[in-house]
VOGU-3710 file (C-alpha; in Angstrom, 3 decimals, decimal comma):
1> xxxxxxxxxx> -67,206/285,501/175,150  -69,550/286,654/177,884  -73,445/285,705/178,192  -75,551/287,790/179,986  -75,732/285,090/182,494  -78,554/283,422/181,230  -77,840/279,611/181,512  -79,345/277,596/179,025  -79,804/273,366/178,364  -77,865/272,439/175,295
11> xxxxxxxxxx> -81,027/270,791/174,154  -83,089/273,589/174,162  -86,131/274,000/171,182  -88,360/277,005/170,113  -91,998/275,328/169,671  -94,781/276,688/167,698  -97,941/274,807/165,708  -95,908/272,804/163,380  -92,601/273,879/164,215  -89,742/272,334/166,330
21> xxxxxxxxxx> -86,821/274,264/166,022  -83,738/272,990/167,637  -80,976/276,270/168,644  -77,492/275,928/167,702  -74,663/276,039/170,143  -74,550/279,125/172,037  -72,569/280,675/175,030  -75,118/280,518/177,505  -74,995/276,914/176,901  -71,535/276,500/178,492
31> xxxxxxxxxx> -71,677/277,006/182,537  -70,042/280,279/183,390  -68,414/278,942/186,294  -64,827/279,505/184,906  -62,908/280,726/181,944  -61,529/277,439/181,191  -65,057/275,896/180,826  -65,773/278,111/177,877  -62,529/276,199/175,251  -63,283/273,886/172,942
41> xxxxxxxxxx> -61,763/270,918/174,570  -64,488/268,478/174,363  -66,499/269,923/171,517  -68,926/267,424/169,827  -68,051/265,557/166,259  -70,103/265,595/163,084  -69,431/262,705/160,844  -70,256/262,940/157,251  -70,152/260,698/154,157  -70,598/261,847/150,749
51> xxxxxxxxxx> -70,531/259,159/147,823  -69,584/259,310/144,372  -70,577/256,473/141,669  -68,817/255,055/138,469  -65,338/255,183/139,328  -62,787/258,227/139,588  -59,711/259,177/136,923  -57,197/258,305/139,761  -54,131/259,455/137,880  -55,888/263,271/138,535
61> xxxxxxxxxx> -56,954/262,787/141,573  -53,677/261,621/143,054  -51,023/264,102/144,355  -47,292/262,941/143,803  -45,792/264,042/146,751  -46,406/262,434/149,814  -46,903/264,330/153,519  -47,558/268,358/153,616  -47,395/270,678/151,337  -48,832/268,738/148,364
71> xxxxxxxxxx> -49,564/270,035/144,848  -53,067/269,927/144,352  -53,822/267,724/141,130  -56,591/268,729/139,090  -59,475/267,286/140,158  -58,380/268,143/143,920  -57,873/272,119/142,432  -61,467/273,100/144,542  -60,226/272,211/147,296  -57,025/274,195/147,824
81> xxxxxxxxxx> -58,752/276,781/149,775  -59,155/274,690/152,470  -55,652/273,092/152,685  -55,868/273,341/155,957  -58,343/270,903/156,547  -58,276/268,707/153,716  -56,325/264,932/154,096  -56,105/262,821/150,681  -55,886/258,854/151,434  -53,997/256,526/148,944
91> xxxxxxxxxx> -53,431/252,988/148,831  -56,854/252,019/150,268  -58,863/249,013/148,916  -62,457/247,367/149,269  -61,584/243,564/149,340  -65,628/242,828/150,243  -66,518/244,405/146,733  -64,382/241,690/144,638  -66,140/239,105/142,945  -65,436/236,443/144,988
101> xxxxxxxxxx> -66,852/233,911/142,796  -70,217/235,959/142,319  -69,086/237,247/138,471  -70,043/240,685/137,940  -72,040/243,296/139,569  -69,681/245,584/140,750  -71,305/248,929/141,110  -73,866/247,189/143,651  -70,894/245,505/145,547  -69,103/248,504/145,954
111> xxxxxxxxxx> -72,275/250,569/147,064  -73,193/248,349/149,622  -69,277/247,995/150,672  -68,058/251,019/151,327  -69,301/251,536/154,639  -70,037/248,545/155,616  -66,512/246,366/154,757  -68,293/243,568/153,796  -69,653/241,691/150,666  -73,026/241,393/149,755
121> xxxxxxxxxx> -75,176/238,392/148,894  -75,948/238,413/145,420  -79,406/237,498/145,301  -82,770/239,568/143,122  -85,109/238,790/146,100  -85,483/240,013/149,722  -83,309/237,767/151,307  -80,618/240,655/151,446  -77,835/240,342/153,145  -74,633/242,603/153,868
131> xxxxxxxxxx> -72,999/244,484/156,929  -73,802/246,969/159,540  -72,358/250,530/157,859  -69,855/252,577/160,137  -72,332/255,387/159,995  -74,929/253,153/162,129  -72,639/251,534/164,154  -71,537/255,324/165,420  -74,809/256,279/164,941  -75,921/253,999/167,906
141> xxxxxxxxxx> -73,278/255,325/170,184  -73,976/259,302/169,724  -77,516/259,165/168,119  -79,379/259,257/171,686  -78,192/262,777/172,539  -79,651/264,103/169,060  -83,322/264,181/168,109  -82,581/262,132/164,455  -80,161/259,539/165,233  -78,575/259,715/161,745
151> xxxxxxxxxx> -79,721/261,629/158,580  -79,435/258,881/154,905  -79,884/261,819/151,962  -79,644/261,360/148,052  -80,649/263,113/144,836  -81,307/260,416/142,192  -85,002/258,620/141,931  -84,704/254,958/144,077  -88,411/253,972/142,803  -86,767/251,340/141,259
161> xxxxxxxxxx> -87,141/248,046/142,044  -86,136/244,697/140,755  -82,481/243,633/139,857  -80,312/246,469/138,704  -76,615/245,211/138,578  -75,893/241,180/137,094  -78,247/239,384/139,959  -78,506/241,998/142,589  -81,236/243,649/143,730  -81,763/246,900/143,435
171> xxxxxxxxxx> -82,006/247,756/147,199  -77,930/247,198/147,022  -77,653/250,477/144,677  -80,243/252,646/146,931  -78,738/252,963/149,999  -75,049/253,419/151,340  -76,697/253,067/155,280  -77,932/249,226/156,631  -79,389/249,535/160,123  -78,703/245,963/160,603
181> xxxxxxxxxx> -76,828/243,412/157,862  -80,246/242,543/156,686  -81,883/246,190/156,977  -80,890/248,827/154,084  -82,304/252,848/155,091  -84,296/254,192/152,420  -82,303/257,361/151,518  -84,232/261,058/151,381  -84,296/262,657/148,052  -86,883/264,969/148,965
191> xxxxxxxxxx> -85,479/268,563/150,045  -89,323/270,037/151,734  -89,582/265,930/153,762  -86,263/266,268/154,980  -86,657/270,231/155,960  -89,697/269,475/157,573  -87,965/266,652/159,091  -85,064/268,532/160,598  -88,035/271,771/162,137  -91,531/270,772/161,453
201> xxxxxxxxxx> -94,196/268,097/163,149  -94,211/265,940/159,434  -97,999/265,345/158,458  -99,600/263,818/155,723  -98,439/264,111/151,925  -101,673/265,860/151,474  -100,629/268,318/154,402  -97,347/269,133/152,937  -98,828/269,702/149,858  -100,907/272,422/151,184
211> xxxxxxxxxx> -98,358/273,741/153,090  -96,119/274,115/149,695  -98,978/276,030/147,955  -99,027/278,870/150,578  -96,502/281,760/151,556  -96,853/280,835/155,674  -92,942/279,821/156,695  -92,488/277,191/158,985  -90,691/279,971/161,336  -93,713/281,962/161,556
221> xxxxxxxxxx> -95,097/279,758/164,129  -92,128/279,930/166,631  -90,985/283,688/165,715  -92,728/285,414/168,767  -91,248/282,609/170,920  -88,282/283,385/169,354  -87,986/286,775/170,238  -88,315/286,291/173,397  -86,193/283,707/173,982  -83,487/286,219/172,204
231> xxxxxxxxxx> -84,273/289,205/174,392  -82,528/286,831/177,282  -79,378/286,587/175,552  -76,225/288,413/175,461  -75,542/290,394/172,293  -73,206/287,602/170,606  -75,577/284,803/171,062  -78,854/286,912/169,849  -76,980/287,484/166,681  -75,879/283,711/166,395
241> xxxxxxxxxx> -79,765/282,878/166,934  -80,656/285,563/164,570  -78,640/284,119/161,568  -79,207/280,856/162,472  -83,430/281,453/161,975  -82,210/283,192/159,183  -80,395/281,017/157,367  -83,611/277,989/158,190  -85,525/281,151/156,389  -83,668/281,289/153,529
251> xxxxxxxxxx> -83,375/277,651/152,966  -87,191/276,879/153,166  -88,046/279,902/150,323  -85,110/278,237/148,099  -87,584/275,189/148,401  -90,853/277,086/147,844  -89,454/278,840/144,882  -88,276/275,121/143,568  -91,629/273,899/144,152  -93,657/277,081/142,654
261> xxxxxxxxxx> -91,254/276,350/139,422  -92,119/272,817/139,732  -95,212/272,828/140,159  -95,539/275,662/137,295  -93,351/273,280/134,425  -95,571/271,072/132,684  -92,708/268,843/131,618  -92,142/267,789/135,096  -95,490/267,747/136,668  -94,861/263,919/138,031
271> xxxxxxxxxx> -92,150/265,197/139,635  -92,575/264,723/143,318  -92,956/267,977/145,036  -90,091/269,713/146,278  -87,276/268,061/143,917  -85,810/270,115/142,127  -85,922/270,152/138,250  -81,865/271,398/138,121  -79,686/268,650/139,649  -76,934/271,112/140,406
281> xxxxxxxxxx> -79,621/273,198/142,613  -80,798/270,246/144,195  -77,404/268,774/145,523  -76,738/272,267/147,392  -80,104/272,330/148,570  -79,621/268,351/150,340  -76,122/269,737/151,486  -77,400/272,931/152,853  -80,014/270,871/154,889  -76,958/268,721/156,104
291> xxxxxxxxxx> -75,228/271,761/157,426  -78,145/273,227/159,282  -78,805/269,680/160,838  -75,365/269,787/162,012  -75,643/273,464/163,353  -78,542/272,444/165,518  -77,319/269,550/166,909  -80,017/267,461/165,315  -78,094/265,107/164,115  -74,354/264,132/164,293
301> xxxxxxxxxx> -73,368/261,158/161,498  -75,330/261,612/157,802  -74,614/259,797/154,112  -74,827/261,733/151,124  -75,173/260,284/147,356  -73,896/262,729/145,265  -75,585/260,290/142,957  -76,188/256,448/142,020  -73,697/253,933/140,694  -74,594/252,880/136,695
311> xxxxxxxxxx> -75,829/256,838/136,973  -76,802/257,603/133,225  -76,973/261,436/134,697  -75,802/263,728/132,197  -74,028/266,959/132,815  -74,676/269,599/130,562  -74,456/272,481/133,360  -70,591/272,046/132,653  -71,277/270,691/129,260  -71,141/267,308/129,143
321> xxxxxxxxxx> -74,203/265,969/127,590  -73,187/262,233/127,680  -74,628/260,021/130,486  -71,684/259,314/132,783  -72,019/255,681/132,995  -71,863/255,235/129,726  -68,611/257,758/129,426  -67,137/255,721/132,630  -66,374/253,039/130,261  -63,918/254,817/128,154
331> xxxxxxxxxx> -61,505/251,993/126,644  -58,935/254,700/126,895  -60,368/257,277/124,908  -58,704/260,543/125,592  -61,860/262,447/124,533  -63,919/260,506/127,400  -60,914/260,892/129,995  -61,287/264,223/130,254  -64,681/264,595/130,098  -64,702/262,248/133,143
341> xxxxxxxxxx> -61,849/264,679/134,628  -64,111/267,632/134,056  -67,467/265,356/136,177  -65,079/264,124/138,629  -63,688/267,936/139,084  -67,546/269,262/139,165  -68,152/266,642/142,457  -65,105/268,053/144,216  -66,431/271,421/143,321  -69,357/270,384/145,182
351> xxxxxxxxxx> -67,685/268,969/148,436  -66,149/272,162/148,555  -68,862/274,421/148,689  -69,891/272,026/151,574  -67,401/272,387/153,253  -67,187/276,288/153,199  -70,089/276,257/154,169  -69,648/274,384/157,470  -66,318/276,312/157,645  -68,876/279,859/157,554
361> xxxxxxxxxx> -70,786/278,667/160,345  -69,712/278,824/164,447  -69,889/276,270/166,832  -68,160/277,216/170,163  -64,999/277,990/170,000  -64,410/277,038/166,305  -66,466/276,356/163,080  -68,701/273,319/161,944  -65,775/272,343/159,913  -63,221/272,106/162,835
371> xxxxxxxxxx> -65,642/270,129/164,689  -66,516/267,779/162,049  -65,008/264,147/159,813  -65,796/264,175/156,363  -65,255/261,754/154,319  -65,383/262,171/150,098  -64,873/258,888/147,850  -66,271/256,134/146,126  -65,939/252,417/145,843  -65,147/251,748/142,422
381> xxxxxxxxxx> -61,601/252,959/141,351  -61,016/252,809/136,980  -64,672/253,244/136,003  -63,568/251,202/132,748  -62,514/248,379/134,683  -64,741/248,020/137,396  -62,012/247,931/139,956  -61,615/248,675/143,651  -58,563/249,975/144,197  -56,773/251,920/144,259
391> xxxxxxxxxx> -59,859/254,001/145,938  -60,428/257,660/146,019  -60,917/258,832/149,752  -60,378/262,305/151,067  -60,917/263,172/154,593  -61,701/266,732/155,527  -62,115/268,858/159,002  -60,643/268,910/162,078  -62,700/266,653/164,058  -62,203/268,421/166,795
401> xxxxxxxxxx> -59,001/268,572/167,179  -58,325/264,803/166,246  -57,328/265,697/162,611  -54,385/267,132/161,122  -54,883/268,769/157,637  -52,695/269,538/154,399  -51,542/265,774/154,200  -51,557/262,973/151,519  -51,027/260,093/152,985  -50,489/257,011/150,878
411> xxxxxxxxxx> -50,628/253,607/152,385  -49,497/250,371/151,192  -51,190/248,991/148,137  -54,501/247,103/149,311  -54,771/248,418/152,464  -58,434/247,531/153,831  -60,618/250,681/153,458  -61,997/249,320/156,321  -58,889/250,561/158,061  -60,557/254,033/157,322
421> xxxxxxxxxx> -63,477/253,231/158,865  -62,281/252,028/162,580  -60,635/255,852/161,603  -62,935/257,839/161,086  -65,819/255,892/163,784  -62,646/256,698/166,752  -62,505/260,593/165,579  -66,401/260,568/166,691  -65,752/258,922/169,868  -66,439/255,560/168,793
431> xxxxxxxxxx> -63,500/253,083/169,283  -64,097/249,970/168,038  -61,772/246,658/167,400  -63,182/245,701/163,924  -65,591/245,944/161,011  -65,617/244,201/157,228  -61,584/242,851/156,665  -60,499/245,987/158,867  -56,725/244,850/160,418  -56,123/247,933/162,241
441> xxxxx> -56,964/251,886/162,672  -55,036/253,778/160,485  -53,408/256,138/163,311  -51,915/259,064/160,654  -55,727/259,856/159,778
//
C-alpha cells in the first residue's frame, strides 16, 4: 500500500451547506515513515449490539459439539459463511431479570437487563431506576475521539407511553441504552434523522421535510470539495473515497424512494417520514446506516432492536401471519415451534447480511468485520416460559485481533451474562472490574 505521500489527519471531513461528511480510513492516514507503521496492530474496535425480543427456540439454536468445528444448527444455518468469525455462547444467564419478589414483567426486566446486569425498579412513573449499559460505560471511554459518542437505533414505534409489562413503565421496553441508572436513550427509528445525523447539519422537521420532497442529495453540497480532496490521493485511496461517497449515495436514494412511496400510500400517510412501510426494508436500511457510521469513524459502540419485547409484529414476508408474541407462548405446540424456528432463523438471516456487509467493506489492513465485537442475543430464553436462561448470545468479528472465531463455547449453567459484558467492554479497550452480578471476564471470548 503506497499513498502518494499526501499525509492526512484521521479526523478529516468534506464540508459543504448542509453536509458533514466524515472519510473512512485511508492510507494517507497512516505516517509513511516505515513499513511497519502501515499493519494493523492497533486498529480501532467497533462494538455492536443487536437485540432480539420474546425469547429464542434454544434447542435450534444450540450446537452439540463443543469447541471448533461445530455443526451449525438450524437457526445458526445463515451464518455458516462466516465461520470464521462467528463465536456461539452457552450457559449464560441474566440473574437481574428474575423476579426477585416483583411478580411478573419479564420482557421489561430482561430489556432493561441485558446490558446493563442489573434489575430494574418496577414502578409506572418516572422514578426509573436501573444500571449504566456496557455500551455507555465504553461509550465514555472511546466516544471522545468520534463525532457521535454512541449511535441507540430501532425499528418498532416507542410513542408509547404508560405501563406496558405488569407495573413497569414503558420507558423499560424502549430502550436497551441508560446514560446513567436513572437516564434511558430514546432509540432512532427514523432512517432520513439518523442519515442526516451521521452527514448532514440536522434542521427543523419542517426542513427535512422539504429536503425529502426534492431530488438535491446531501453529497451534492461537498462533491466539488470532494474531488479535490481525491485528486491528492494515491490511486487506492481515491477509489476507497469513491465507493465510500458512493455507497452514502446509494443509501440516501434507498430513503428517498421509501419516502416518495410513503408519502404516495394513503394507508400510511401518519407514518412519520422516512420509515419505511416494509419492516424487512427498514431493518437493512438502520443496519446499513450502522455500517457506514462505522466506516467513517463516526461512531464506535451502537444498539440495535431488531424489534420490541411483547412485539405483536407479524411476519408474513416469510409467511407467518401470526403476531410473534402471541406465537412465543406456544404451550408446546409443534405447529407454533416451528413457526418460531422459521422468525428466529429470519433474525439470524438478518445479522448475517450485517455482517457481510461489514465483512465487504476495508478498514486498514483488514475489513469492518475483523475490526469489530458483535454481539447477537436476547434476554428472555423459552418465550413460553418467560425465562432467562439459558440465553442466546453469539459473538461475531475479530475485534481486532482479540477474537478467535468458529467456536461454541458453553459455560457452566447460570453463568452471569454479565461475564459477557466485562468481555466484550475489554475487546474495545475498556477493562473494567465489574458491572450488574458480573464475577469475572470470561477469558475464551
Amino acid at each position: 500500500m503506497v499513498n502518494s505521500g499526501m499525509s492526512v489527519p484521521r479526523r478529516t471531513f468534506l464540508r459543504g451547506v448542509g453536509a458533514t461528511v466524515a472519510l473512512p480510513f485511508l492510507d494517507a492516514m497512516v505516517p509513511t515513515l516505515s513499513a511497519m507503521s502501515r499493519t494493523a496492530a492497533s486498529p480501532t474496535t467497533r462494538l455492536g449490539f443487536l437485540y432480539v425480543p420474546n425469547g429464542v427456540i434454544m434447542d435450534y439454536l444450540t450446537p452439540k459439539e463443543v469447541g471448533h468445528g461445530f455443526k451449525f444448527t438450524p437457526i445458526l444455518q445463515p451464518l455458516e459463511p462466516l465461520r470464521d468469525r462467528v463465536v456461539v455462547v452457552s450457559g449464560l444467564a441474566s440473574n437481574p431479570a428474575e423476579s426477585w419478589g416483583d411478580g411478573a414483567g419479564d420482557h421489561a426486566r430482561g430489556t432493561t437487563a441485558w446490558l446493563s446486569a442489573a434489575h430494574p425498579k418496577r414502578t409506572e412513573g418516572k422514578d426509573l431506576r436501573a444500571g449504566k449499559t456496557i455500551d455507555q460505560v465504553v461509550a465514555d471511554e472511546v466516544g471522545s475521539e468520534t463525532q457521535l459518542r454512541s449511535l441507540e437505533l430501532a425499528v418498532d414505534d416507542f410513542s408509547v407511553v404508560g405501563t406496558c409489562d405488569s407495573g413497569y413503565s414503558c420507558a423499560y421496553l424502549n430502550t436497551l441504552s441508560w446514560r446513567t441508572p436513572t437516564t434511558p436513550l430514546p432509540m432512532q427509528t427514523n432512517p432520513r434523522v439518523v442519515f442526516e445525523r451521521l452527514f448532514g447539519d440536522g434542521g427543523t422537521p419542517e426542513e427535512r421535510a422539504l429536503q425529502a420532497r426534492t431530488d438535491k442529495s446531501i453529497l451534492d453540497s461537498v462533491i466539488e470539495a470532494a474531488g479535490r480532496f481525491q485528486r491528492r490521493l494515491g490511486p487506492e485511496d481515491r477509489n476507497r473515497v469513491s465507493e465510500y461517497l458512493d455507497a452514502i449515495r446509494e443509501l440516501e436514494r434507498r430513503i428517498d424512494r421509501v419516502e416518495q412511496q410513503t408519502a404516495n400510500d394513503v394507508e400510511v400517510l401518519d407514518a412519520p417520514v422516512g420509515i419505511p412501510d416494509k419492516i424487512d426494508e427498514h431493518i437493512r436500511l438502520m443496519l446499513d446506516l450502522q455500517v457506514l457510521a462505522y466506516q467513517a469513524d463516526i461512531t464506535r459502540v451502537s444498539t440495535f432492536m431488531l424489534a420490541r419485547e411483547i412485539s405483536q409484529r407479524t411476519y408474513g414476508m416469510i409467511g407467518i401471519p401470526e403476531p410473534h408474541h402471541g406465537l412465543s407462548h406456544h404451550g408446546g405446540d409443534r405447529a407454533k415451534i416451528d413457526r418460531l424456528i422459521k422468525i428466529d432463523t429470519y433474525h439470524m438471516s438478518l445479522l448475517a447480511y450485517f455482517l457481510e456487509k461489514l465483512r465487504s467493506v476495508s478498514d486498514g489492513d483488514g475489513s469492518l468485520l475483523d475490526h469489530s465485537a458483535i454481539l447477537y442475543g436476547g434476554c428472555i430464553s423459552n418465550g413460553n416460559a418467560h425465562s432467562h436462561a439459558p440465553l442466546p448470545a453469539v459473538v461475531a468479528g475479530g475485534a481486532a485481533g482479540r477474537i478467535r472465531g468458529d467456536r461454541h463455547l458453553m459455560y457452566p449453567d447460570q453463568t452471569p451474562m454479565a461475564n459477557l459484558l466485562l468481555s466484550l467492554a475489554s475487546k474495545a479497550g475498556v477493562d473494567l472490574e465489574k458491572i450488574g452480578d458480573s464475577t469475572e471476564m470470561l477469558s475464551e471470548v
